[in-house]
C-alpha positions, -999 to 999 in steps of 0.1 A, spaced: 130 -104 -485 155 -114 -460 170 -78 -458 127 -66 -455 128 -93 -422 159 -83 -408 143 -48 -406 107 -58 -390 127 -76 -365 154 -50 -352 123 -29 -354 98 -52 -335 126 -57 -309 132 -19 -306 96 -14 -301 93 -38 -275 120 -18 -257 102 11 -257 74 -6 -241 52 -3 -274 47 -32 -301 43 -28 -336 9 -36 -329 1 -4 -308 16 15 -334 -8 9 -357 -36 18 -332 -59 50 -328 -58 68 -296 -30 85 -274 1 59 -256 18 77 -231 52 62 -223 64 69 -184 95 59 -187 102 82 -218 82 112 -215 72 119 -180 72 157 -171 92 161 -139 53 160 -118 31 146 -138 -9 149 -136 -36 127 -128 -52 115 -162 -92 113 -146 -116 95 -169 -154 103 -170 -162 81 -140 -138 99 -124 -111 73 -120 -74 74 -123 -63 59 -158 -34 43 -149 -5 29 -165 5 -8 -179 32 -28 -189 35 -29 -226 71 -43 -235 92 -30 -210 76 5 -202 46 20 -183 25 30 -208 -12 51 -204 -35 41 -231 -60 63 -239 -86 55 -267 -88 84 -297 -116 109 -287 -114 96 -252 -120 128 -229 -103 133 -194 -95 156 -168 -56 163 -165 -57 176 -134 -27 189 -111 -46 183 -74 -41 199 -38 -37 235 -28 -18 259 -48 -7 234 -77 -18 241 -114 -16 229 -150 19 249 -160 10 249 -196 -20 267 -185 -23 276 -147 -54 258 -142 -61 228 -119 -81 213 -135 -81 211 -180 -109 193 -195 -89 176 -225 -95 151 -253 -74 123 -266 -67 129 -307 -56 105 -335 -21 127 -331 -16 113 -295 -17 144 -283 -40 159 -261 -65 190 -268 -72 214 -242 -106 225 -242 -96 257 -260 -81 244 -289 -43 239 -280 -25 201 -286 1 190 -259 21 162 -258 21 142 -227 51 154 -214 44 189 -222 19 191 -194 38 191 -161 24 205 -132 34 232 -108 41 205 -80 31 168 -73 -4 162 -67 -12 163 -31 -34 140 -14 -60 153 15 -71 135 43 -112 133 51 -129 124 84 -159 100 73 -172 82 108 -164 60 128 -150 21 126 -138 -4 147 -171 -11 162 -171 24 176 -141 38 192 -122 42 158 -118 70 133 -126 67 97 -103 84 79 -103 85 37 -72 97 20 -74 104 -17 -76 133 -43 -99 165 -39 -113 166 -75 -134 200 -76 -168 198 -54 -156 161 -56 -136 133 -36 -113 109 -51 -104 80 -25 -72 62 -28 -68 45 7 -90 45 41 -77 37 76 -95 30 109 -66 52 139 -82 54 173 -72 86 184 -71 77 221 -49 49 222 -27 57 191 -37 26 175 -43 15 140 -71 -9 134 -70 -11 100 -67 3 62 -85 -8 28 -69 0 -4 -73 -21 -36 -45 -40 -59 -53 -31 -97 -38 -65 -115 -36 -48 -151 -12 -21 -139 3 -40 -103 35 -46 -122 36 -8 -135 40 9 -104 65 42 -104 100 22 -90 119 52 -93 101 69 -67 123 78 -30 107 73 -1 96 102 18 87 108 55 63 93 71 37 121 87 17 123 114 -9 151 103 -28 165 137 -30 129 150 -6 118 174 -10 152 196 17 155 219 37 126 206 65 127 182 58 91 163 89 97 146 111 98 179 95 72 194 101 48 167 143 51 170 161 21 182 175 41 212 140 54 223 123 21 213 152 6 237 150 26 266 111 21 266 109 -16 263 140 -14 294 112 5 313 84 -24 305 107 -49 310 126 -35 340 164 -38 328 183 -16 301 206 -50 291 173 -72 287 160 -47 261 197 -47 245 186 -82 236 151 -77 221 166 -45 203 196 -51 182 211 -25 165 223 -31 130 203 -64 128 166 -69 119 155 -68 150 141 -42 161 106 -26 153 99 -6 120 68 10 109 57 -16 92 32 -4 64 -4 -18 62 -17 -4 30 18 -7 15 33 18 -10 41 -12 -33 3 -15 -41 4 21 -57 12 31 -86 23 64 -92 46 85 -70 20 106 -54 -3 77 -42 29 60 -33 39 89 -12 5 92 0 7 59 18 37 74 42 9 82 75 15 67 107 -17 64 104 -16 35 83 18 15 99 19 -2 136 53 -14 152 62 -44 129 96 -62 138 118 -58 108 126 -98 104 88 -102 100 84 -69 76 112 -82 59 102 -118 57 64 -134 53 49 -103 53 68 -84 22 65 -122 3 24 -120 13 29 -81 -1 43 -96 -32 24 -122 -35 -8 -106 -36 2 -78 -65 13 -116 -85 -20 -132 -79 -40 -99 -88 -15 -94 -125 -15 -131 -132 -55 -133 -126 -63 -96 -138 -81 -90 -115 -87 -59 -94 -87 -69 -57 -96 -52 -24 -76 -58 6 -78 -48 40 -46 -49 66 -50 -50 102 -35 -57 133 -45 -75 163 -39 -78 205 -7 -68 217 28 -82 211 43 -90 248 84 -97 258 89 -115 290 107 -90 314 129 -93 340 112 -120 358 101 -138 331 63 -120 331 51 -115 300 49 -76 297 26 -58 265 49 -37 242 43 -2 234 60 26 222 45 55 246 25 62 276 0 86 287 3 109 317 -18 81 333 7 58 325 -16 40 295 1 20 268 -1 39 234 13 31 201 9 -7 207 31 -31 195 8 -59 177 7 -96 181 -7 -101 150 -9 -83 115 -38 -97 93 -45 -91 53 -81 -102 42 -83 -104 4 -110 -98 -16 -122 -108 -50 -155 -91 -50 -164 -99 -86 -162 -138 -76 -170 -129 -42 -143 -148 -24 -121 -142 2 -85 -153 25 -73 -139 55 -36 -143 55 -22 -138 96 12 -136 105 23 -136 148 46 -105 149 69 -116 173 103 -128 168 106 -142 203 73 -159 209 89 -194 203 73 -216 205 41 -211 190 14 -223 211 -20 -238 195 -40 -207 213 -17 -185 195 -34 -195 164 -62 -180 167 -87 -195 140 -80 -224 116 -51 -230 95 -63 -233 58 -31 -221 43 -28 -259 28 -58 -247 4 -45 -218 -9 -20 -226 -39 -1 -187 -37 7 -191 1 27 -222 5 65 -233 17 80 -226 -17 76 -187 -12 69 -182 23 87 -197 54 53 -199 70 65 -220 106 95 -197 108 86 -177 139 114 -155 129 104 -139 101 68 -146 111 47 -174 121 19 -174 94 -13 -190 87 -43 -187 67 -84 -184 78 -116 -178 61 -129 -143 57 -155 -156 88 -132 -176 111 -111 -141 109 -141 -118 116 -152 -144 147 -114 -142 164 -111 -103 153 -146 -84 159 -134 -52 135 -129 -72 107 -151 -70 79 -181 -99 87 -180 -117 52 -191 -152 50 -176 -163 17 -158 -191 1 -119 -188 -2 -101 -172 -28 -80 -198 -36 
């Protein structure tokens, strides 16, 4: 008997390394384990509402759980990319008692038998208009036949090279078993941006010898721009690639589309620990939450004379700011099931010190919400970025493009 327990626990405690329990072994369906038998680009498992079954934590390991009999669509999306195992896009299948999956004609593949030609590739979709107006709605997501999958939307105003906003949502059953193997690509501009190269203008030598032109001496913006510190201005993420979960939606995130010029102390600071903390809240809760980043006003530096001058990373022929440098990003998060919300605010400037009561520009509730407080964040350090905390409403009143919700906080 002790020899019989001995056994069931080297086995239970190799299972659990594996990311399965002896549990799950004794289940019906298909468990697909990432981490062990990934093809090198894997499809898009799409269920019969056609969402993306993703992935969980199950020991250690991602797993995909599919129930026996459960049909889907593995599907290898954008242009030219197909199904190697049988050159199609997409391949009506059905999860077996094996935990395999059958192809509509017949033959059984194992999860990491079904590869595909390349990595899915997102598409990008025109829908409107936002912002109150001047705005462009654009969706990015999955072309799934004659339909559209959407993964993340932002709000870019084509005219001023700004970024309102972008919506994407935080899945708290699978926001701890996101792909963290993935490299970061580059980030892309598409056909917006025309005549700019975002890319250029976002170096520390040409974001220094632009703010020197705003602020009307080269040594000044030596100050505000410091190489091989934090301080300088990245392109800080709004939809974030942390809140994906595999390494095509992750690498869908990388548009310029969806960042704004974000000092790296604050990008670095509040802002990834509000990041963070919203995936926690969503996998401790379970709950599936939609959140929308923005920014706000522009960032200014006092120039040469001590004027306070607004920040941006280019200028028009007319000599119009473009690419603005924010005062404020903002995160709204929303529990639609409960209906609650919290807008979450942090001052994007390292040298607005100090922080004046009109820079706070609704009221502080941050003392009523339990996952933002002094133990995680650094909320007063203007440094790494003066936050606070509103009501979905008080938000929408100060920022007119935010969404109008008058709801209780999600606390």
């Amino acid at each position: 008997m002790r020899f019989f327990g001995l056994v069931l626990l080297i086995l239970a405690q190799l299972s659990a390394g594996l990311g399965y329990s002896l549990q799950r072994a004794n289940k019906a369906g298909c468990a697909f384990n990432l981490d062990i038998s990934s093809p090198t680009f894997p499809p898009h498992l799409i269920d019969s509402n056609k969402k993306i079954v993703l992935p969980v934590i199950e020991g250690t390991a991602r797993i995909i759980n599919l129930s026996e009999g459960q049909q889907v669509t593995v599907s290898c999306l954008g242009t030219g990319n197909s199904l190697l195992a049988t050159g199609l896009q997409l391949n009506p299948a059905t999860c077996m008692a094996s935990s395999n999956l059958q192809l509509s004609d017949g033959t059984e593949f194992s999860y990491g038998q079904l590869g595909c030609l390349k990595q899915n590739e997102e598409t990008l979709m025109e829908q409107g208009t936002c912002a109150n107006g001047p705005g462009t709605f654009i969706r990015n997501g999955w072309e799934f036949g004659a339909d559209f999958i959407p993964l993340f939307d932002m709000c870019h105003d084509e005219v001023l090279a700004l970024n309102y906003y972008s919506i994407d949502t935080v899945y708290g059953r699978s926001a701890n078993a996101d792909d963290k193997t993935n490299e970061r690509p580059s980030f892309s501009q598409d056909v917006y941006y025309p005549g700019l190269s975002v890319n250029t203008l976002y170096t520390q030598a040409e974001q220094t010898n632009t703010i020197a032109m705003i602020v009307g001496s080269q040594e000044l913006a030596a100050q505000y721009i410091r190489p091989n510190t934090e301080y300088y201005l990245s392109r800080g993420h709004m939809a974030p690639d942390g809140d994906f979960i595999d390494a095509a939606s992750q690498d869908a995130s990388y548009y310029f589309m969806n960042t704004a010029p974000q000092f790296q102390t604050f990008n670095n600071g509040n802002w990834k620990y509000l990041e963070i903390g919203v995936r926690d809240v969503a996998l401790a809760r379970q709950l599936d939450l939609t959140i929308y980043t923005g920014t706000f006003s522009v960032m200014t530096l006092a120039d040469i004379n001590g004027v306070q001058q607004p920040i941006y990373l280019a200028f028009d022929a007319n000599n119009n700011g473009l690419l603005p440098a924010p005062k404020y990003f903002w995160k709204l998060i929303h529990e639609p099931i409960s209906n609650t919300a919290t807008a979450v605010i942090g001052i994007n400037s390292p040298y607005l010190d100090p922080v004046m009561p009109e820079d706070i520009i609704c009221p502080d509730v941050c003392d009523q919400i339990p996952w933002v407080n002094d133990a995680i964040f650094q909320l007063t350090n203007i440094a790494r970025g003066y936050t606070f905390c509103c009501t979905a409403a008080e938000l929408h009143n100060a920022v007119s493009f935010a969404p109008n919700m008058d709801v209780p906080l999600f606390i």
